[in-house]
Structure formats: structure tokens, C-alpha cells
TORMAR-968920 format. One line per field, with one value per residue (C-alpha): residue in one letter; chain; x, y, z. Coordinates in steps of 0.001 Angstrom, whole numbers, plus 500000, padded with zeros to 6 digits. Layout:
REM TORMAR-968920
rest a; ... $
kette A; ... $
x X; ... $
y Y; ... $
z Z; ... $
***
This chain:
REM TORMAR-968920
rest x; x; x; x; x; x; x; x; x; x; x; x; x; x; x; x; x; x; x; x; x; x; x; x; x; x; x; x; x; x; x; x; x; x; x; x; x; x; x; x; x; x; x; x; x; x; x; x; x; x; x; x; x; x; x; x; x; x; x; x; x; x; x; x; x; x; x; x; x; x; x; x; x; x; x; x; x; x; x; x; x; x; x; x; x; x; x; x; x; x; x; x; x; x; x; x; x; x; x; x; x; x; x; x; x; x; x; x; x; x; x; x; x; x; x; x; x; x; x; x; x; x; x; x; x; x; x; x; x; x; x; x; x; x; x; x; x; x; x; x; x; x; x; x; x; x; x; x; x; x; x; x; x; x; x; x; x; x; x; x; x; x; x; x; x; x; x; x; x; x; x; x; x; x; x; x; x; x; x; x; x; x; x; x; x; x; x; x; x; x; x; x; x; x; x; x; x; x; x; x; x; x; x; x; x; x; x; x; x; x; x; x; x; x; x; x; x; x; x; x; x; x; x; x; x; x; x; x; x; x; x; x; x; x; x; x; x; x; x; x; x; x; x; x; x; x; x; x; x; x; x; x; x; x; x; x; x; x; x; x; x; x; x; x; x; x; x; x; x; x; x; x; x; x; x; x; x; x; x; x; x; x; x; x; x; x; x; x; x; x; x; x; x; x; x; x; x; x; x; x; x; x; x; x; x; x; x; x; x; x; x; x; x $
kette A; A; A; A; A; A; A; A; A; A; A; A; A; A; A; A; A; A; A; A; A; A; A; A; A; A; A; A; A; A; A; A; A; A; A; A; A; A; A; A; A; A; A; A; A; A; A; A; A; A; A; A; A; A; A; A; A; A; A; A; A; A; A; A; A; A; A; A; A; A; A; A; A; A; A; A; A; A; A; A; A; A; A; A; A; A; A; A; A; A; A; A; A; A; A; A; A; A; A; A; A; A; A; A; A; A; A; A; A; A; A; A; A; A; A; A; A; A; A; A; A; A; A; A; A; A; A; A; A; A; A; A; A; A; A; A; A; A; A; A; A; A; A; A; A; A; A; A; A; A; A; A; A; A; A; A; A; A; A; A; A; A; A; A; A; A; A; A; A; A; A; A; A; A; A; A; A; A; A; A; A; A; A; A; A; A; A; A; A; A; A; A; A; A; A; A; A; A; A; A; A; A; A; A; A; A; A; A; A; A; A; A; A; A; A; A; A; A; A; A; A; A; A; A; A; A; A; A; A; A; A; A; A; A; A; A; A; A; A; A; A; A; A; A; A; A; A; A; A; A; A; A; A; A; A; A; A; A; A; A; A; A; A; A; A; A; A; A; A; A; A; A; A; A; A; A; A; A; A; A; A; A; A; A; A; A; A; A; A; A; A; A; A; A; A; A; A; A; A; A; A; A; A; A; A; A; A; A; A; A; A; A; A $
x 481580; 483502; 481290; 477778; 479142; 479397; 476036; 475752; 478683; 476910; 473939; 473778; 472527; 473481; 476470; 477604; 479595; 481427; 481084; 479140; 478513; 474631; 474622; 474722; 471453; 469776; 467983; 468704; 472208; 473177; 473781; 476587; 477335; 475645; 477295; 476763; 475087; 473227; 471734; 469495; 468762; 465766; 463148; 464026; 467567; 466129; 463703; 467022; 468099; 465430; 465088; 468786; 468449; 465350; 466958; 470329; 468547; 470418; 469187; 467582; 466647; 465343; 466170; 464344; 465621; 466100; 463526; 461233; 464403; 466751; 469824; 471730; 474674; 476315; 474889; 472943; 474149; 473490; 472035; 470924; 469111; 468613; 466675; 467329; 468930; 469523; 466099; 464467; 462969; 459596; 457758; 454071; 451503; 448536; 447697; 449472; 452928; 454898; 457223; 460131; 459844; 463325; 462308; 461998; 458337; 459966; 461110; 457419; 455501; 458405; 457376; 453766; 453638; 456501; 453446; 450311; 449349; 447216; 446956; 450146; 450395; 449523; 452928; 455049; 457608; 457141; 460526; 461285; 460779; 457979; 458186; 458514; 455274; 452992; 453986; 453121; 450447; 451796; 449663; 448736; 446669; 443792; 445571; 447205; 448489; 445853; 443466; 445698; 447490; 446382; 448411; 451762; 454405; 456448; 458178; 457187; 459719; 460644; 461647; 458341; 457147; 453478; 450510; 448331; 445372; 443291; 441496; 444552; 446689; 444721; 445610; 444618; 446484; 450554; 449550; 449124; 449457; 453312; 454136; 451894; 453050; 456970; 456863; 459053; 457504; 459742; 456972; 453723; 451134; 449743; 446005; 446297; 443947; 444834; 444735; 446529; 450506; 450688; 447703; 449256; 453043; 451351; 449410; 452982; 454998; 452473; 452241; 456137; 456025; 453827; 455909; 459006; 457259; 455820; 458540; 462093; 463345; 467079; 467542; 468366; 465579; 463512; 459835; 457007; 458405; 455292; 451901; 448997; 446972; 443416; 440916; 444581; 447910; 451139; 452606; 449809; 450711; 453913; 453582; 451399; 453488; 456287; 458475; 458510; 461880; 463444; 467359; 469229; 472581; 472847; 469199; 465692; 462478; 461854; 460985; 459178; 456632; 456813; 456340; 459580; 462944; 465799; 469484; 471177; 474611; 476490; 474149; 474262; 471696; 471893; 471376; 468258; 466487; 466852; 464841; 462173; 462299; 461734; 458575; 457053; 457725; 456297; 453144; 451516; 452528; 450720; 447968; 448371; 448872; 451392; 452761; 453705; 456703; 455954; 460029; 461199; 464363; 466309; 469745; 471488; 469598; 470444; 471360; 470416; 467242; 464448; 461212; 458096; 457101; 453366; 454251; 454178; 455959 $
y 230871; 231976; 229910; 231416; 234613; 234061; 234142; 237613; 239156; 240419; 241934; 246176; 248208; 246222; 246091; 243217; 242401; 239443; 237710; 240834; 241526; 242045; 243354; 246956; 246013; 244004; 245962; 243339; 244247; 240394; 237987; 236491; 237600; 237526; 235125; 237290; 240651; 241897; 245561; 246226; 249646; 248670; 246253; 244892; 244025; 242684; 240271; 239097; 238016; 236584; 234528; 233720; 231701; 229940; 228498; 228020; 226535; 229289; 230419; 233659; 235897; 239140; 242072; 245785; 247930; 244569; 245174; 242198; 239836; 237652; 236825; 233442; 233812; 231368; 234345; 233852; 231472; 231996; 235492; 238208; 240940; 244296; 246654; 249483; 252834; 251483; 251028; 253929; 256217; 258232; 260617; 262157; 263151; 265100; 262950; 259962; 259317; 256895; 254763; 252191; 249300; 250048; 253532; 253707; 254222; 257521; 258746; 258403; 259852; 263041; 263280; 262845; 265785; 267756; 267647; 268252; 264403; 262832; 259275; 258129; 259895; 256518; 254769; 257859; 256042; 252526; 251028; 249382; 249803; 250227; 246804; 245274; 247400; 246228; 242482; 242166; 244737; 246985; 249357; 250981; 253212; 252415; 252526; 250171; 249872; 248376; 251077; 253488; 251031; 250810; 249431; 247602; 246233; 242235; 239740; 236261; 233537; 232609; 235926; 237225; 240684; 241851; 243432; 243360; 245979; 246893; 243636; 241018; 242249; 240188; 242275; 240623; 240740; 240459; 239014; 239656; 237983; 238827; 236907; 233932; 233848; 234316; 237434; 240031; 243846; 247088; 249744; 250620; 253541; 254710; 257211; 260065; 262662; 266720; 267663; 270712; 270400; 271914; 269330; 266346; 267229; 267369; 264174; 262306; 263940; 262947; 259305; 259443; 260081; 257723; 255073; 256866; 256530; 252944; 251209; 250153; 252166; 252998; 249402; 247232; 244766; 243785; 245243; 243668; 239866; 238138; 238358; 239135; 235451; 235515; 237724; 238510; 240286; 238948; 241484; 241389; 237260; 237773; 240594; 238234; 235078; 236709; 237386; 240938; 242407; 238723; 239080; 236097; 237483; 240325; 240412; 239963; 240945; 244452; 246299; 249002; 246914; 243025; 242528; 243174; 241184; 243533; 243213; 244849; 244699; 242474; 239312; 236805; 235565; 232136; 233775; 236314; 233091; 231149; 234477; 233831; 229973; 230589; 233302; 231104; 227817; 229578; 231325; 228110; 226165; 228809; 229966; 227065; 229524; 229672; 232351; 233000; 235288; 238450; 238216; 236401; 233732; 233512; 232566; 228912; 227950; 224215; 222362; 224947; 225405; 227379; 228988; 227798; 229687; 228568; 228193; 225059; 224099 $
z 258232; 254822; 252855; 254720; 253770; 250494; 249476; 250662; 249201; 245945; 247972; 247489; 250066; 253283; 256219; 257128; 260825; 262151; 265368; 266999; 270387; 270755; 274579; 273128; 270743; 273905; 276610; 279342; 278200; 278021; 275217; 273113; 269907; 266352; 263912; 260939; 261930; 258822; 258645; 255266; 254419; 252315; 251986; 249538; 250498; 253770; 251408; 249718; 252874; 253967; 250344; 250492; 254131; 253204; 250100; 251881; 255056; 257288; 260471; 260407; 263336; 263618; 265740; 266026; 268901; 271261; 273527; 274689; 274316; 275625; 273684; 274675; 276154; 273393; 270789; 267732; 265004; 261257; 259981; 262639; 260696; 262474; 261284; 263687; 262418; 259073; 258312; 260243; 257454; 257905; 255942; 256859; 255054; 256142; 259312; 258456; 259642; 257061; 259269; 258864; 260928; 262335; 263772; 267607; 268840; 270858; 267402; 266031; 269232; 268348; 264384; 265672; 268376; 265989; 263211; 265928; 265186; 267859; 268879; 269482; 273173; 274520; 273410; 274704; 277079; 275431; 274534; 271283; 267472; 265008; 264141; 266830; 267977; 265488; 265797; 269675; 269151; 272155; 274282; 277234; 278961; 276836; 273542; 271041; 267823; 266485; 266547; 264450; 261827; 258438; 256210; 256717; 254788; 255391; 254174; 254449; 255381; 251833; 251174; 249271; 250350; 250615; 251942; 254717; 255180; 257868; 259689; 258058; 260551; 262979; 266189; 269490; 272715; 272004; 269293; 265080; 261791; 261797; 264673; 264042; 260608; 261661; 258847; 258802; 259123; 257099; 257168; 257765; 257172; 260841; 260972; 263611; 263809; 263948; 267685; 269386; 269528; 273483; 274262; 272817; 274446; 277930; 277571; 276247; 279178; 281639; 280446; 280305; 284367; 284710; 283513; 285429; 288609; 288130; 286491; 287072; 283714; 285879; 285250; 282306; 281465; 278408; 279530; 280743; 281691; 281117; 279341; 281401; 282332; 282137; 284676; 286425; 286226; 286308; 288496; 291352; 291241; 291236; 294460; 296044; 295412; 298222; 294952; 294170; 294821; 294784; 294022; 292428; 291967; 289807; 288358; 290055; 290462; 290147; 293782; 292018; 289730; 290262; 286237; 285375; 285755; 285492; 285281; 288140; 287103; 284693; 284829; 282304; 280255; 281771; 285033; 283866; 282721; 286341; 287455; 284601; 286074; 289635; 289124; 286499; 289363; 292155; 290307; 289728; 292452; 295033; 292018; 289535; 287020; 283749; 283698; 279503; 278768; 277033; 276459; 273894; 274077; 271213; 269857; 270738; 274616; 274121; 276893; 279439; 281238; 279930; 281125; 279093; 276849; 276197; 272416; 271046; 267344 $
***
């Protein structure tokens, strides 16, 4: 440990934690702890980071707000670098909004409305950070990211920061040029239009009870559990599979929407992921369909069962 920590001793403009517990960074509200927790407050402290593991050959993960994850229960070994609250600047500018990767999509639907910005009412409710937006391309009700970024900021995996424009950031479905590329995103330039303030706070709280009324939000769990398959949804296989409202413990299958797997109570990890198991099992033996995890397992799994993840590599 002493001698991992060494070679980020002489770095400016970060905190560094021990041995951290992540459950309070996680919204299943499970996982062990970080090794070395590391939060930058600027890019280019976070591209130090990034530079120093590649050369060292230490494990490096990266954390937004924790949403869309599940942390082992044995915790994260080597580096954890979260960008929340540290890195959560913004600025605007005529009808752009200027955003750190770390800032939470509900703080940039506020500075939108706050500066009568439209386009952003669509994300109003979604959970999660800027980042972590742009790399899975989130949406709903008819929106995404895609359609309002511009210009973003990252950091490759050897620590080199650069550039991507318009059409390089290779949106499609959960899917960009960050995450196929493993880079690392610490800001981005979003395009709203002007609209009318009153119009734009209706549209965000009505979205907001949509989501209320559809999905289990009184419940810890890490969003949507699985990508939607082709010509289907996951939920409506899920419902129809006899598995909505399944309990296992102290997390299941949602009652309220069948595409989420929440945590009830103090669930572990371990125990989260049997849920992920037995969905993923049941879907294609009655529809012979794979399911794919919109969540994301990370930190030290070995030894214990896992749901597939349709990644290969």
C-alpha cells in the first residue's frame, strides 16, 4: 500500500483516502471499500493519475455519482478516482451550459431551467453524473445526450487528454467513444436553445412524476438493470418471465417496474448479483434471450459468480 502511495504524494490539487467505504458513493448502497480513493479537482490532476497507473501498471477505476454500478463486496483494489463534488464546476454562456463531468445531471437540468435553457427537460429525474451521462449516452422520453453535446473533454488510458467534437463522440444506444475506448470524460460543452423558464419547469416536474410513479426510486438500486434487447424490452420479459416482484433475500425485482433490481435493505453485493443471475437464467431459457446489463460490475468479483455481461476482452 505505502509504496502505491508514493507515487501520488507530490500530486497538487487532489485528496487522497485510505481503505474507503464506497456504499455511501454506490446507489445500490453495497460494496467494499476503495483501496486508495482519489478525488482530482482538475483535469489535469485527474490525467496525472491516470498517466501515473499506466506507467506503474496500477489498477485504475472510475467513479461519477455511482449510479449504473455494482461495487464488489471485496472493494476496489488499486486507484478509485471519483470525480463527484470535487470536480463539479459549470459556467454558461448564452445557451450553452459549460459542465464538469463530476456534476450531477439534476444539478445541470437546475442551471438549465435557472438560465431559461431548453433541452435538458428530458433528463430531469435521471440519476447520475455528467460523465457518466455522456459515456452510456442516457435518455428518455425521446431525448438523449447525444442530440445536445458538442464538444467534450477526456483522457485516454495513458494519461493523454484531448478532444472529441460533434460526430467522434460516436453516440449509439448506451454506447460512445468513451466507453469503447475505456477514456476518461472531465467536461463537456452542451447546446440548449432559449425557451420560456415557467414552460421548461413544468415539463421537468412532470417528467420527474413520471419517473416517481413508474419507478421504484424509495429504493436503493443502480437504474435500469439491463439494456433493452432487440425489437423488445427487458422489463416486459422480465414481467412476462413470472419474475417481476421476485424477492431473494433483501433485494429483488422491483414490483413497480420489472427493469430494476433494488436493494431492499442491507443486501450485499454478492447477493444483488444472484438477482442479476436468476433474471438473466430465466429470460432466455423461456425467450432464449441475453439479457446484457446496463449495470456495470466492478472492483475484485473473482471467484464468485457473475452475470454475463455481453462484453467480451
Amino acid at each position: 500500500m505505502s509504496s502505491m502511495l508514493d507515487y501520488f504524494t507530490n500530486l497538487t490539487d487532489i485528496e487522497i483516502k485510505i481503505d474507503y467505504p464506497l456504499e455511501e458513493y454506490t446507489h445500490f448502497r453495497t460494496g467494499g471499500p476503495a483501496e486508495i480513493l482519489i478525488q482530482p479537482q482538475t483535469a489535469e490532476a485527474a490525467a496525472d493519475i491516470v498517466a501515473i497507473c499506466h506507467e506503474q501498471d496500477i489498477p485504475l477505476q472510475v467513479l461519477g455519482k455511482g449510479c449504473n454500478v455494482l461495487v464488489a463486496d471485496r472493494g476496489i483494489p488499486g486507484v478509485t478516482l471519483l470525480l463527484a463534488s470535487k470536480m463539479a464546476r459549470y459556467d454558461v454562456a448564452g445557451d450553452q451550459l459549460f459542465l464538469q463531468a463530476g456534476l450531477s445531471i439534476a444539478e445541470a437540468c437546475a442551471l438549465a431551467a435557472r438560465n431559461s435553457l431548453t433541452g435538458l427537460e428530458f433528463a430531469c429525474g435521471i440519476p447520475g453524473s455528467i460523465g457518466g451521462a455522456l459515456r452510456m449516452n442516457a435518455g428518455a422520453y425521446d431525448g438523449s445526450f447525444q442530440n445536445l453535446v458538442i464538444r467534450t473533454q477526456y483522457i485516454d488510458q495513458t494519461g493523454t487528454m484531448g478532444w472529441v467534437e460533434g460526430d467522434e463522440h460516436e453516440h449509439a444506444y448506451r454506447s460512445s467513444v468513451f466507453a469503447n475506448n475505456n477514456w476518461i470524460i472531465t467536461q463537456t460543452v452542451l447546446q440548449l436553445a432559449k425557451g420560456e423558464r415557467q414552460a421548461i419547469y413544468r415539463r421537468m416536474a412532470e417528467n420527474a412524476r413520471k419517473r416517481r410513479e413508474s419507478q421504484p426510486l424509495e429504493y436503493a438500486s443502480g437504474g435500469s438493470a439491463f439494456k433493452r434487447p432487440a425489437g423488445n424490452f427487458a422489463g416486459k420479459l422480465i414481467t412476462e418471465a413470472g419474475l417481476k416482484g421476485l424477492r431473494m433475500g433483501s433485494c429483488g425485482v422491483s414490483k413497480k417496474h420489472a427493469g430494476f433490481i433494488v436493494n431492499y435493505g442491507k443486501a450485499k453485493s454478492s447477493e444483488i448479483m444472484a438477482v442479476f443471475i436468476k433474471v438473466q437464467d430465466e429470460v432466455k431459457k423461456q425467450f432464449g434471450i441475453d439479457l446484457e446489463p446496463e449495470v456495470e460490475f466492478i472492483g475484485d468479483w473473482s471467484g464468485e459468480p457473475m452475470a454475463r455481461t455481453g462484453r467480451t476482452g
